[in-house]
N, C-alpha and C positions, 0 to 999 in steps of 0.2 A: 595430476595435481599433487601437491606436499601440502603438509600441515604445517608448514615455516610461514610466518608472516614476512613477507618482504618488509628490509626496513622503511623504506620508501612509504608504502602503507601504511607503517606503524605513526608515520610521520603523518600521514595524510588524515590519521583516525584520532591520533591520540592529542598531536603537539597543537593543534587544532579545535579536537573536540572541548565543548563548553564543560565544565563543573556538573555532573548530574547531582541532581537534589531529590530529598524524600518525596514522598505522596503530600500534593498540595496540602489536601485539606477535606474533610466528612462531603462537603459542597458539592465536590463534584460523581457523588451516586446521589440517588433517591430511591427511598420504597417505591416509586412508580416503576423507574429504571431498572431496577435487581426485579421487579416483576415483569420487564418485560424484556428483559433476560431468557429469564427459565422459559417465557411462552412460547419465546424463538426458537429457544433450544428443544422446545418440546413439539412443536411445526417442524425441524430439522430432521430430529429423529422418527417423527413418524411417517415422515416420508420418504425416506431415504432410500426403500428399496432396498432387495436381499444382495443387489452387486453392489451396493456402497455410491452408488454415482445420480442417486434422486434424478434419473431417467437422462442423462447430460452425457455427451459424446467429449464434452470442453474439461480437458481434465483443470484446465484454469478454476471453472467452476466449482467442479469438485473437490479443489483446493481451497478455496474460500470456504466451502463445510466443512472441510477439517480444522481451519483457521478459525471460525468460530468457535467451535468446542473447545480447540486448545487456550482460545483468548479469554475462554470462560473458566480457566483453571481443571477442564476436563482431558486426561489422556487415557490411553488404554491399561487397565486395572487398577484405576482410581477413585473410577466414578460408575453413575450406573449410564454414563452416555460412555465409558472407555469402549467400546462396541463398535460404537458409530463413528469414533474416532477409529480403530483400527480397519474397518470396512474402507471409510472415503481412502486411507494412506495405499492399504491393499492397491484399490483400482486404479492408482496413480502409479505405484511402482511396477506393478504385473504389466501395465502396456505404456512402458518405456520401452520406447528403439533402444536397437544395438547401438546407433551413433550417439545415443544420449537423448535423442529430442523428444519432449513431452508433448505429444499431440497426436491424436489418434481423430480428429478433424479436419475439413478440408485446410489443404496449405495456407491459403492464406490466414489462417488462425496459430499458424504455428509459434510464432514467436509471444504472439499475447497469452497462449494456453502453455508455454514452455517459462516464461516467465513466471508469472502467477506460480502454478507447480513449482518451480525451483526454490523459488522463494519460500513457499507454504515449507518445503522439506528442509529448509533452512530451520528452521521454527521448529519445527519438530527435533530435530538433529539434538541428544541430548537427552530429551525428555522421555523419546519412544525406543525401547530397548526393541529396535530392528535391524539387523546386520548389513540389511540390502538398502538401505538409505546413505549409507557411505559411498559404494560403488555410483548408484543413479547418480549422485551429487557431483561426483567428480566427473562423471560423463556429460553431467546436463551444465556446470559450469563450465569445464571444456568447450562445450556447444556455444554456448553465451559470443565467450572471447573469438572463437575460428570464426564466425557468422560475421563479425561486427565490420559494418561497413567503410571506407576510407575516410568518411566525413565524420566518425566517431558513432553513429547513429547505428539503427537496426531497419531490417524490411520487415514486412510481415510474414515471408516466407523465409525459410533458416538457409541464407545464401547470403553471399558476400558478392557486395557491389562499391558503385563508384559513391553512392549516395543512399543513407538510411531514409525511408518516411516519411515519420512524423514523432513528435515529440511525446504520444503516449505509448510508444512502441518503446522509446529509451527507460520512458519511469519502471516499466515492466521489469526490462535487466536490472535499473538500477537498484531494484532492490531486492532481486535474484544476489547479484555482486555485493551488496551491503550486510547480506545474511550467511553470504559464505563467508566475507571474511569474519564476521564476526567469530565462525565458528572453527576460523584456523585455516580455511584456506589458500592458497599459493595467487593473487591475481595479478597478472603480470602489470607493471603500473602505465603502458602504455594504452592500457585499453582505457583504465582510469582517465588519461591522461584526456585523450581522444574523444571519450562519453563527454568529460566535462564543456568541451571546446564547442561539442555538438549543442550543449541543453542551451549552454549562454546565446546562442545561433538562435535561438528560439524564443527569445526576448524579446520585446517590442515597447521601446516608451510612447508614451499619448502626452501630450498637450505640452500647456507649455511649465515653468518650473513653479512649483507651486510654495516656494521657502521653508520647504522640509528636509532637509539635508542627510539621507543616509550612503556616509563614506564622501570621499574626496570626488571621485568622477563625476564630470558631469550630467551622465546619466544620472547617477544618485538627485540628483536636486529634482529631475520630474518623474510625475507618475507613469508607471508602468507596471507590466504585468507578462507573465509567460503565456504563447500563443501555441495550435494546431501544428501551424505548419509557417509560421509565418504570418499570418493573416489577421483573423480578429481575436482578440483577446476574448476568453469563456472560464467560468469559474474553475470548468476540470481542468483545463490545460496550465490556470493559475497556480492552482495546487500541484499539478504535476511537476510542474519547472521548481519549484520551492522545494520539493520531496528530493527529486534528484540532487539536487547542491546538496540539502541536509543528508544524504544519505552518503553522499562520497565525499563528506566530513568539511564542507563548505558552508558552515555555518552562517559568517559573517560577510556572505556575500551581500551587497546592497540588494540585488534583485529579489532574494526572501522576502525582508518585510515591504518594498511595494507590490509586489503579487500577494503577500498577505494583505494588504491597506486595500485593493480591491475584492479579496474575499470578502472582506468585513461589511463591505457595502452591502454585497449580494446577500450575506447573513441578516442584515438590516434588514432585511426585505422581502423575506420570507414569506412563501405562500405557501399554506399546506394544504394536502389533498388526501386522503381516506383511505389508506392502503400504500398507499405512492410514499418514497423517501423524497424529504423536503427537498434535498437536488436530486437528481437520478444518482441510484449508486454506485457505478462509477466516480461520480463526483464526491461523492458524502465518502468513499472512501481514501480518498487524497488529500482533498480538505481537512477534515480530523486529525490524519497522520501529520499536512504540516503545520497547523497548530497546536499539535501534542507537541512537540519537535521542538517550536518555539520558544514555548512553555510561558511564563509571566504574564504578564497581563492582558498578551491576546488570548492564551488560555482561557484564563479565568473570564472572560468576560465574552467570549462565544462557546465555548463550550457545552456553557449552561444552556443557550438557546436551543444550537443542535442536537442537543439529548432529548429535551422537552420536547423535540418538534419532532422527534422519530417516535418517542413514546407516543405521542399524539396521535399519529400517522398506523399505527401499527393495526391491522386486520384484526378486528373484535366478531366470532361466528359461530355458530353451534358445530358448524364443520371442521373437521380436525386437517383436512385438506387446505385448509383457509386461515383458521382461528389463529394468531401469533405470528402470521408470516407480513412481509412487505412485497412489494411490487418493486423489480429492478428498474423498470423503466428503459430497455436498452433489448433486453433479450425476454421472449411471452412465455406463459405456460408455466408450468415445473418449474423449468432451469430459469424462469426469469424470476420465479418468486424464491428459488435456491440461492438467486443472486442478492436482492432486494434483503432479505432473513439473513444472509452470512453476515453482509456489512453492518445490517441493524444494530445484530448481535454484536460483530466486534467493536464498533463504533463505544456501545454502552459498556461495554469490559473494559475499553483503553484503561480506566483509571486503575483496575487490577492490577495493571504490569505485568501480566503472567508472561509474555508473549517476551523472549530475548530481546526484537525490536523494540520492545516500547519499555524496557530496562534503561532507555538512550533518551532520554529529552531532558531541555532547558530548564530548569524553574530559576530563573530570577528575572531581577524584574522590567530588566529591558536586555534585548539580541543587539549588540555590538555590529553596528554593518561595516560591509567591506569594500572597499575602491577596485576591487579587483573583478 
């Protein structure tokens, strides 16, 4: 890999990309929020373990603890968590393979724990004065592009075939690939080209046109939403398909705001449960990012609910094992409340910026859709 941006890409990020705009507005923290912040981050660190990896073989996971702290404005010799930051980056770099691949898990986790990691070191890249983040980078984005299936897609295992998945397996790369280039990397534009061909494959409109017209295409007139595999439309996979366009600088595709137009629902209708993130999070960490992304007035106008409703949600305990953590709802134990507390946490930092990724979003007051 070079540090040359293709111009192609330059095309793909820039000539494209919307106007980024200041920090909305005071609205979106709260005294409740910034405290339950530090309570995450204080569950993070005290569980974290002398290896850096809060008991998790998933370096994806461990990744997401680094990502918290860093989304929290915390890096190593900054803060009195720079610690905890340099432990999780450690166990992520010391068992990288020789080929690049992030995953010390069984295979089939390879590419969801290689993503994640590659991504999180994206994010890092910069800010952690580590020599060995270069090298892993260029090996583990290397990895990304050779893996990538004939369909544009990914597998779960880091092998190239006739046909990727499933379409949370892409969001993974896409923003593995979103974070390299951001940080100067070389990606050759057909892999670009191929992911995208793949996410739009994973679209699915419902009913019939409801007089809402976003972009010229026919599809733009009815609602719809990003699917699994094809099948039924679900909140994560809504957010997932939205996150991929925004992320390889397809803003104004129409398929963003109707998979946003169906998140909004499921945010209408919010149940919350005592420990648990109001969606699993998984979901709550896709959602967020493409409503950050968006920016304007679906921001501002779900935002607010999804913060409040994690602050809500969040483990109150005399136990320090317990007290400020969430529930992942997806993976038990440790690593499932490592999971649940990473995204808590980054979730309620988006409005910081700290994080390169989220240096990149909308604020005006409506997303321009696209026919394409």
């Amino acid at each position: 890999m070079t540090k040359t941006i293709t111009i192609i890409l330059i095309c793909l990020m820039v000539c494209e990309q919307p106007a980024w705009g200041v920090v909305e507005g005071e609205w979106e923290i709260t005294p409740e929020s910034e405290k339950a912040v530090e309570r995450g981050l204080q569950w993070l660190a005290h569980n974290q373990g002398p290896v850096g990896n809060w008991g998790s073989q998933d370096l994806g996971l461990v990744a997401l603890g680094a990502m918290a702290f860093l989304s929290a404005g915390h890096a190593p010799g900054r803060s009195p968590y720079g610690n905890n930051v340099k432990k999780a980056l450690d166990y992520i770099i010391v068992n990288a393979k020789p080929s690049g691949l992030l995953n010390i898990s069984g295979e089939r986790r390879d590419m969801y724990n290689h993503g994640l990691a590659t991504f999180c070191l994206t994010q890092a890249y910069g800010a952690v004065p580590d020599r060995r983040l270069g090298p892993v980078l260029d090996r583990g984005i290397k990895l990304i592009c050779d893996v990538q299936c004939d369909d544009g897609g990914w597998d779960y295992i880091a092998r190239r075939q006739a046909r990727g998945h499933d379409l949370s397996l892409v969001v993974m790369q896409a923003k593995a690939l979103r974070g390299a280039m951001d940080i100067g990397l070389d990606i050759p534009p057909a892999v670009i080209d191929k992911a995208i061909e793949s996410v739009r494959g994973y679209y699915r409109p419902m009913g019939d046109a409801d007089g809402k017209q976003y972009g010229t295409d026919p599809l733009g007139l009815r609602p719809g939403a990003f699917t699994y595999n094809g099948g039924k439309v679900t909140t994560a996979m809504a957010a997932a398909g939205a996150v991929c366009l925004q992320e390889f600088g397809l803003y104004k595709d129409f398929r963003i705001p109707r998979s946003l137009d169906h998140i909004a629902k499921d945010i209408s209708s919010l149940k919350t449960r005592n420990g648990h993130m109001p969606f699993d999070a998984y979901a709550m960490y896709y959602v967020a990012q493409g409503l950050y992304q968006v920016g304007g007035t679906r921001w501002r106008e779900n935002y607010p609910v999804i913060r409040d409703a994690i602050v809500e949600t969040q483990w109150k305990s005399t136990s320090p094992t317990v007290d400020g953590s969430w529930d992942g709802g997806r993976v038990s134990g440790v690593p499932g409340k490592l999971f649940g507390t990473s995204v808590g946490v980054f979730v309620l930092s988006i409005p910081n910026r700290y994080l390169p990724i989220l240096q990149e979003g909308e604020f005006t007051s409506e997303n321009e859709a696209s026919d394409k």
